[in-house]
C-alpha positions as YAML, in Angstrom:
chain: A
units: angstrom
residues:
- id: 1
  name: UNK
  ca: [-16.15, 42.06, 5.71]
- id: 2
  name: UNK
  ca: [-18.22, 38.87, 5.70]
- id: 3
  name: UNK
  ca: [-15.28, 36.35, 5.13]
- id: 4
  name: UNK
  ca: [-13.77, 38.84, 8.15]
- id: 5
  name: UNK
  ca: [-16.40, 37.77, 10.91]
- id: 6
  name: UNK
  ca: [-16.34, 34.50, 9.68]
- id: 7
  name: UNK
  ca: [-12.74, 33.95, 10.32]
- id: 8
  name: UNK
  ca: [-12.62, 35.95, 13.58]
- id: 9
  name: UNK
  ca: [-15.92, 33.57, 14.44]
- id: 10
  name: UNK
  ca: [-13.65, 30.24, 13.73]
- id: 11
  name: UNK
  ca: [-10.76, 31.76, 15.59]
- id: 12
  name: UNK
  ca: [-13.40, 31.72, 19.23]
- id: 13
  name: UNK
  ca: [-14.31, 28.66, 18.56]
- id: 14
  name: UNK
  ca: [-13.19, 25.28, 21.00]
- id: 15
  name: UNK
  ca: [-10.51, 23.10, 19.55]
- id: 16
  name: UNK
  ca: [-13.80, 20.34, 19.07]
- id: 17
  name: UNK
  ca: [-15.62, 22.85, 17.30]
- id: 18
  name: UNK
  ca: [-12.80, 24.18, 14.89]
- id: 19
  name: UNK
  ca: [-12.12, 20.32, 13.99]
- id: 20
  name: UNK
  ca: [-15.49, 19.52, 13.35]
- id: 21
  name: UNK
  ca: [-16.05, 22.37, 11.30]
- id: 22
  name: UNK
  ca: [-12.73, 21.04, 9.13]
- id: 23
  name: UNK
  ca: [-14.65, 18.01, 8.90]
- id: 24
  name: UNK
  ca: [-18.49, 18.37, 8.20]
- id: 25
  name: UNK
  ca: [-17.95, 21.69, 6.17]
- id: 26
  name: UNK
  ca: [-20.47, 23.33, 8.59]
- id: 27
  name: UNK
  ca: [-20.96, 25.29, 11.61]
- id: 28
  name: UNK
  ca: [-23.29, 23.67, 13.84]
- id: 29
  name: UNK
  ca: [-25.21, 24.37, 17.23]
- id: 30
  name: UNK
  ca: [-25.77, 20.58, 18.14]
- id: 31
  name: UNK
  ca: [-22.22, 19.85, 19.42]
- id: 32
  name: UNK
  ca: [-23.70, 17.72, 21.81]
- id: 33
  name: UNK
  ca: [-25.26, 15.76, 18.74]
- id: 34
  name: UNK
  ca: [-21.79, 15.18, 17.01]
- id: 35
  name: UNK
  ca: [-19.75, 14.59, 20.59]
- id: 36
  name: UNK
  ca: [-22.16, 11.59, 20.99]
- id: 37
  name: UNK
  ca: [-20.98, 10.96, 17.15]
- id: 38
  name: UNK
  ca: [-18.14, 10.49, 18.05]
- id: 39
  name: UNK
  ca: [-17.93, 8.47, 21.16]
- id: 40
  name: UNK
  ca: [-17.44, 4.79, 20.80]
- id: 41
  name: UNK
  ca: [-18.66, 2.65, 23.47]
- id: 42
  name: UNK
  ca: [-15.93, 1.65, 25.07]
- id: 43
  name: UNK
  ca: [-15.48, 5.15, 26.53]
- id: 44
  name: UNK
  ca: [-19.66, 6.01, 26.84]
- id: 45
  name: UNK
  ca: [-21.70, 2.64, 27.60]
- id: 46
  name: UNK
  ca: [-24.99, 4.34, 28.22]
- id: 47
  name: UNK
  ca: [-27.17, 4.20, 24.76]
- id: 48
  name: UNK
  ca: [-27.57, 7.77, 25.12]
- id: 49
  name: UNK
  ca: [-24.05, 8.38, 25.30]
- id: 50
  name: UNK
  ca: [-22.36, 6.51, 22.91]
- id: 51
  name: UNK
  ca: [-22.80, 6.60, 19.02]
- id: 52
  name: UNK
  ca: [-23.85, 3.14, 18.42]
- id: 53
  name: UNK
  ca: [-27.99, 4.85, 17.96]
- id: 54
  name: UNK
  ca: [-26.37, 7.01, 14.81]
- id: 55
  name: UNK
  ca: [-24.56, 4.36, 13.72]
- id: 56
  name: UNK
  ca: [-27.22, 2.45, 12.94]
- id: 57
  name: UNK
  ca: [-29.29, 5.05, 11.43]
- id: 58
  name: UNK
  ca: [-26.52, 6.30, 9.29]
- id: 59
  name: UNK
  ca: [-25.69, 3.23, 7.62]
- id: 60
  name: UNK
  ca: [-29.08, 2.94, 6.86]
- id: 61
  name: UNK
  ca: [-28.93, 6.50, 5.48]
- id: 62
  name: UNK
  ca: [-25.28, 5.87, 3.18]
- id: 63
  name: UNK
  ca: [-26.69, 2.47, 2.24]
- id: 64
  name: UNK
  ca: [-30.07, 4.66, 0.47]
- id: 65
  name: UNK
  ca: [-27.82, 7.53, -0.89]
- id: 66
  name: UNK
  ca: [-25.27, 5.40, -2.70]
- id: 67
  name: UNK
  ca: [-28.26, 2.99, -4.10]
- id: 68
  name: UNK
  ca: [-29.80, 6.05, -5.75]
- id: 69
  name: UNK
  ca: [-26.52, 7.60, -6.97]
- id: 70
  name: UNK
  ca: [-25.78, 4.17, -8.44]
- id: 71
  name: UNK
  ca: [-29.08, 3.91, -9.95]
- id: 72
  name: UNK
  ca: [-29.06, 7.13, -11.67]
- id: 73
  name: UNK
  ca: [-24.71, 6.84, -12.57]
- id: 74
  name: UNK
  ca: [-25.95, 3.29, -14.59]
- id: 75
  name: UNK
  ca: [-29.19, 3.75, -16.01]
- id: 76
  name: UNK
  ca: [-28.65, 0.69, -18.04]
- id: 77
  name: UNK
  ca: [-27.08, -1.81, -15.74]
- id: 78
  name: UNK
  ca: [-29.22, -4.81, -14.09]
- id: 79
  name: UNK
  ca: [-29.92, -5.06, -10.21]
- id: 80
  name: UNK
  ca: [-27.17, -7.53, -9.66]
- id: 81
  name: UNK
  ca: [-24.28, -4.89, -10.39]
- id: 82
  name: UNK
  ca: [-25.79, -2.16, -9.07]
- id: 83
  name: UNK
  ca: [-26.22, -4.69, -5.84]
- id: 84
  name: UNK
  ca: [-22.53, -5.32, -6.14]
- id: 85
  name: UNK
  ca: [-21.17, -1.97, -6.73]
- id: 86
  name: UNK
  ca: [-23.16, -0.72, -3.09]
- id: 87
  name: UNK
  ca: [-21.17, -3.71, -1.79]
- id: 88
  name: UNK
  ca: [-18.07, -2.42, -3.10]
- id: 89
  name: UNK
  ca: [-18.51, 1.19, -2.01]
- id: 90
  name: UNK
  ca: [-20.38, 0.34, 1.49]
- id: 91
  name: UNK
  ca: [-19.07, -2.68, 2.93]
- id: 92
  name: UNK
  ca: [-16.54, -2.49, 6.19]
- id: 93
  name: UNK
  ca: [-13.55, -2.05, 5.03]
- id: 94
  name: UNK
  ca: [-14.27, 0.59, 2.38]
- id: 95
  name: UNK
  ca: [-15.97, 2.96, 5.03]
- id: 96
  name: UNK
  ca: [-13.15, 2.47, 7.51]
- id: 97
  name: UNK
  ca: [-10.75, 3.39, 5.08]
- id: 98
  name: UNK
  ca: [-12.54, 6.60, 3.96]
- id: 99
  name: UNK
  ca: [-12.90, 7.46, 7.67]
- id: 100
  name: UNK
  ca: [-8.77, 7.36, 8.24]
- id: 101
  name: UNK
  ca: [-8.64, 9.31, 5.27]
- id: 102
  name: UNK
  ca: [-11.09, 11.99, 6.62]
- id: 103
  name: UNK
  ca: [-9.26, 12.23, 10.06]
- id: 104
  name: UNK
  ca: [-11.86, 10.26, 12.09]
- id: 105
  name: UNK
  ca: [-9.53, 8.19, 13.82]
- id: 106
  name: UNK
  ca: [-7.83, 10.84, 15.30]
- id: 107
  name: UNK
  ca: [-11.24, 12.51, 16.54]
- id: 108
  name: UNK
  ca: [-12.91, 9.18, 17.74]
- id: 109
  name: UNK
  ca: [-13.01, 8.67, 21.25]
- id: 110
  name: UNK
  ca: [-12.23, 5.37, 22.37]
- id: 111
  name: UNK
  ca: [-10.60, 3.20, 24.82]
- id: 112
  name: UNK
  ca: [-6.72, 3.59, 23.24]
- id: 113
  name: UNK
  ca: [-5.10, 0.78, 26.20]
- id: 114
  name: UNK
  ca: [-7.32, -1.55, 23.83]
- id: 115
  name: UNK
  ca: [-5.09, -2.34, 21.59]
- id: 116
  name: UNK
  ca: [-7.46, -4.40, 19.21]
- id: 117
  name: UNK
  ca: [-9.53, -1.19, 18.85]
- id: 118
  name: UNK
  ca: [-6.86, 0.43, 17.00]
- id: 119
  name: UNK
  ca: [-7.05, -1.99, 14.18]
- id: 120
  name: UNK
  ca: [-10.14, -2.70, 14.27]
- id: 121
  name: UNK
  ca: [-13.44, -1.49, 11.81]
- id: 122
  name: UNK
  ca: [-14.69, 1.37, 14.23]
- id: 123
  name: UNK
  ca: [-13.69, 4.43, 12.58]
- id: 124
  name: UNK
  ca: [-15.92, 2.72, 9.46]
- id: 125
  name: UNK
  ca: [-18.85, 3.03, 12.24]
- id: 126
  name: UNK
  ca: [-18.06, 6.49, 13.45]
- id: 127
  name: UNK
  ca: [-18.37, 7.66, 10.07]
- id: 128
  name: UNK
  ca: [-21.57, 6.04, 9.55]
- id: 129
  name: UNK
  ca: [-22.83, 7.46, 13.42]
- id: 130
  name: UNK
  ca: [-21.61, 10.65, 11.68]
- id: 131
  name: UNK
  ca: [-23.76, 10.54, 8.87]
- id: 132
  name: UNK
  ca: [-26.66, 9.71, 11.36]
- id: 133
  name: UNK
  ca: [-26.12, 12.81, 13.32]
- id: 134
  name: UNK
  ca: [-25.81, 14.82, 10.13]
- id: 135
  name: UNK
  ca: [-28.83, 13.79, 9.04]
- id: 136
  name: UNK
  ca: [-30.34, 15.27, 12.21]
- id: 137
  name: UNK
  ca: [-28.99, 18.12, 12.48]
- id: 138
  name: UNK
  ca: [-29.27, 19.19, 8.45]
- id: 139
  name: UNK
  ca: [-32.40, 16.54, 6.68]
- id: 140
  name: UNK
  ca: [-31.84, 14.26, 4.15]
- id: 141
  name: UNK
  ca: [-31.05, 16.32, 0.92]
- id: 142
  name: UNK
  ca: [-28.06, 17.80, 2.40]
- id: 143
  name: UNK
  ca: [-26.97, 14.76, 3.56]
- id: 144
  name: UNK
  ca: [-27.43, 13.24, 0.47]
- id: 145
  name: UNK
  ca: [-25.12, 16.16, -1.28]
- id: 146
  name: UNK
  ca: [-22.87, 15.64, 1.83]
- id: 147
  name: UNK
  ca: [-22.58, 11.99, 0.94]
- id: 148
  name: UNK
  ca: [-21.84, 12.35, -2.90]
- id: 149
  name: UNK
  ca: [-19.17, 15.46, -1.94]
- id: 150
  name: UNK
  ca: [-17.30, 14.53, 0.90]
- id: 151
  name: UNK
  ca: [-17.23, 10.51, 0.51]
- id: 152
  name: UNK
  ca: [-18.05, 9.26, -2.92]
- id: 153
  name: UNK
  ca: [-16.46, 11.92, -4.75]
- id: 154
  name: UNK
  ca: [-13.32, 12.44, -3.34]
- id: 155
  name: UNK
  ca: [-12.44, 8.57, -2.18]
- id: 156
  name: UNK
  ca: [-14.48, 5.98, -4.20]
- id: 157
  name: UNK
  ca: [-13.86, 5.61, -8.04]
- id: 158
  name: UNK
  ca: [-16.26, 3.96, -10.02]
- id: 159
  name: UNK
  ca: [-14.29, 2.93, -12.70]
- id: 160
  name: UNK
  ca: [-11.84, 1.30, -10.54]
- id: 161
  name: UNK
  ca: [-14.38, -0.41, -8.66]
- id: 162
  name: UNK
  ca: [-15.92, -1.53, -11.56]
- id: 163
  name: UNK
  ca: [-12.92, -3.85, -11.86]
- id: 164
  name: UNK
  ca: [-12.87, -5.22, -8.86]
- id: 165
  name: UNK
  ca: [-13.62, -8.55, -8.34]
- id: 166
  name: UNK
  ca: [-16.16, -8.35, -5.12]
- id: 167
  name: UNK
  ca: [-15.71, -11.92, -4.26]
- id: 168
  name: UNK
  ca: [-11.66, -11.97, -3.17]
- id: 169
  name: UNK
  ca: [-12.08, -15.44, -1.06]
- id: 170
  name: UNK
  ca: [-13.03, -17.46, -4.08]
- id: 171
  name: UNK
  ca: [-9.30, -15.86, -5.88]
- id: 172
  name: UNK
  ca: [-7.40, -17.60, -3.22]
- id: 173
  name: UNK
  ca: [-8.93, -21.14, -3.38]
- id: 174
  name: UNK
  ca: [-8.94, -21.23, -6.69]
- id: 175
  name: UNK
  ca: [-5.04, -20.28, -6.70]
- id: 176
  name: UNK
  ca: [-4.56, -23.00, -4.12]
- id: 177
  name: UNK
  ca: [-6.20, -25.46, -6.05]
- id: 178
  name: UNK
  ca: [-3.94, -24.81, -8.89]
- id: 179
  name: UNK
  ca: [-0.94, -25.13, -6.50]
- id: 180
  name: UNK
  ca: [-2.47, -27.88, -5.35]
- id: 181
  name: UNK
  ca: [-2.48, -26.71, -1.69]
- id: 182
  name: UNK
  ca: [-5.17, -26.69, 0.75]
- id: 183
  name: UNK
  ca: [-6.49, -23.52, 2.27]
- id: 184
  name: UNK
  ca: [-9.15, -23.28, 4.45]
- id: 185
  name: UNK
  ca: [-11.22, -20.08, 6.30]
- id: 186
  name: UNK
  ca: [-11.48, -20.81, 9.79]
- id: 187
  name: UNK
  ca: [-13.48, -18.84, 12.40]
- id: 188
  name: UNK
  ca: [-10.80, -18.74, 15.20]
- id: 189
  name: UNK
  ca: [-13.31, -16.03, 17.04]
- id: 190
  name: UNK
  ca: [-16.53, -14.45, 18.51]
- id: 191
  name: UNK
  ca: [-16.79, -11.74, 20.81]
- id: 192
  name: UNK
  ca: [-19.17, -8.88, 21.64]
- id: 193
  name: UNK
  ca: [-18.42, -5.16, 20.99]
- id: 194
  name: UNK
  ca: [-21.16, -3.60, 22.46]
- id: 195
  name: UNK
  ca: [-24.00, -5.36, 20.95]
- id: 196
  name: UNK
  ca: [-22.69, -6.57, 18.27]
- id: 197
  name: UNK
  ca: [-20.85, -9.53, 16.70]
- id: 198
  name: UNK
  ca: [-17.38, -9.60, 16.07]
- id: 199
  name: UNK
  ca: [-15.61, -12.22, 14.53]
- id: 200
  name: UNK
  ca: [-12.21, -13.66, 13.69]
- id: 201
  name: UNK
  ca: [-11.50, -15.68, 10.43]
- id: 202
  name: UNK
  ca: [-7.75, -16.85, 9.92]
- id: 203
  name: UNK
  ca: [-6.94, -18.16, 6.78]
- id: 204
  name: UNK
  ca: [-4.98, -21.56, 6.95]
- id: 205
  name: UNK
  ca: [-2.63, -22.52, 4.04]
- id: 206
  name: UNK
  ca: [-1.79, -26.39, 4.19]
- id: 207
  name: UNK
  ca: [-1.80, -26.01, 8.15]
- id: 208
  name: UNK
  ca: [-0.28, -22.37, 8.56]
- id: 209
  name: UNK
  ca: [-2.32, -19.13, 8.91]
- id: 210
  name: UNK
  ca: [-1.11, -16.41, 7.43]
- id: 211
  name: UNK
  ca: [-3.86, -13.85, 7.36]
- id: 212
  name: UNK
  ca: [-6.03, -12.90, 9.98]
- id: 213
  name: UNK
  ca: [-9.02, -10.58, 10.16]
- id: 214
  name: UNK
  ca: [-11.85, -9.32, 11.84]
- id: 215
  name: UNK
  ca: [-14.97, -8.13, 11.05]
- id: 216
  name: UNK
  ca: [-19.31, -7.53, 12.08]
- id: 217
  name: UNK
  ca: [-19.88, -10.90, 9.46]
- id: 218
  name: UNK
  ca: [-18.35, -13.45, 8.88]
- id: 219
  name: UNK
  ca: [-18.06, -12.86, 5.21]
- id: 220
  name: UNK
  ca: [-17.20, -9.40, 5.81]
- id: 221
  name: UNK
  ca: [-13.94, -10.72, 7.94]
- id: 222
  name: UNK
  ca: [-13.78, -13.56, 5.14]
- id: 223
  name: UNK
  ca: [-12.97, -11.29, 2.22]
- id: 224
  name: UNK
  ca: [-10.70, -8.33, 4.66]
- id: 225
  name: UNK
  ca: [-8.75, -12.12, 5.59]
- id: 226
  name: UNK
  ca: [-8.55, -13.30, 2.09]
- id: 227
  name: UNK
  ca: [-7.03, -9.89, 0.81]
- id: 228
  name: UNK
  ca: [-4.95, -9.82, 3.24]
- id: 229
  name: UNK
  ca: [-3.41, -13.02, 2.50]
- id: 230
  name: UNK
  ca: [-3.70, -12.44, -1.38]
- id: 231
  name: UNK
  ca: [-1.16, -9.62, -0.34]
- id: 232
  name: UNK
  ca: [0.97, -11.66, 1.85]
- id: 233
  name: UNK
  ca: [1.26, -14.30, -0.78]
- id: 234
  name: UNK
  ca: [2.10, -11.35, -3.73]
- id: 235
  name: UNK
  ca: [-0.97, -12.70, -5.25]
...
């Protein structure tokens, strides 16, 4: 009878609420909270409006969580792998990649005749706004469980992290200066997305890019740029 109401209670619901319910695992009475979640700035400028407040505090929030999972999952390991693991499992491109995976992108509301937003890191920062507003709405220990259940469980392996090598720019000069070539990471870019940084490193091989990326710092777009032209290359 319970699982009954239940379903005839998901059934009433908005089309917002029934997807956001498929996505935080929860029914919720802040909808407001999680609409602002979910707006990007380049649809909502106002502060208030936009999710650029949760953003910030839900990085913050991710960045604690995965420090004390890793500091419990390697009880014997030294602070400069557990320092690089959270690197691994928190920087830019890992978070925007879990957020595709969750469906984000399609429930992020942003300016779509921007073309550059498409392919750029902000599902990454909706997920983290998301975090943020789930940490409002529900304290820290069941974000913390959120965290480890719906993001670290499901998308981020440890063991194939572990093997990883963290510092990708550093594989492509040394394979250029066995080739004997000269490749060089060149910020072609800086522009403002709301209030922050964004930058543009190409990566030039003996005069010829043929990577470029973009990203909040410059060694975040660095290493995205150098994988990408690790793959271009068949590296």
């Amino acid at each position: 009878m319970k699982k009954i109401k239940q379903l005839l209670s998901f059934f009433k619901k908005s089309v917002f609420e029934k997807n956001l319910v498929l996505l935080i695992g929860y029914t919720t009475n802040n909808l407001l909270l999680f609409q602002t979640a979910l707006n990007h700035r380049s649809v909502k400028e106002h502060p208030t409006e936009n999710n650029e407040r949760l953003e910030f505090l839900g990085d913050a929030i991710i960045s604690s969580v995965v420090a004390d999972y890793l500091f419990k999952k390697y009880p014997y390991k030294g602070e400069g792998f557990l320092t690089e693991m959270r690197s691994k499992m928190v920087n830019r491109q890992q978070l925007n990649h879990i957020a595709i995976q969750m469906g984000l992108k399609r429930l992020t509301k942003f300016n779509k005749l921007d073309g550059g937003l498409k392919t750029s890191q902000i599902f990454g920062n909706t997920l983290e706004a998301l975090v943020g507003a789930i940490y409002l709405d529900k304290k820290y220990e069941f974000t913390k469980k959120w965290i480890v259940n719906k993001m670290i469980q499901p998308y981020l392996f440890m063991d194939e992290l572990e093997l990883i090598d963290i510092n990708i720019k550093n594989k492509i000069i040394g394979w250029a200066l066995k080739q004997g070539k000269q490749v060089d990471f060149v910020l072609a870019g800086e522009q403002l997305e709301g209030r922050r940084r964004l930058f543009t490193i190409n990566v030039v091989l003996d005069g010829e890019v043929i990577a470029s990326q973009k990203g909040y710092t410059k060694k975040d777009a660095s290493q995205m740029a150098a994988q990408k032209a690790i793959e271009t290359l068949g590296l």
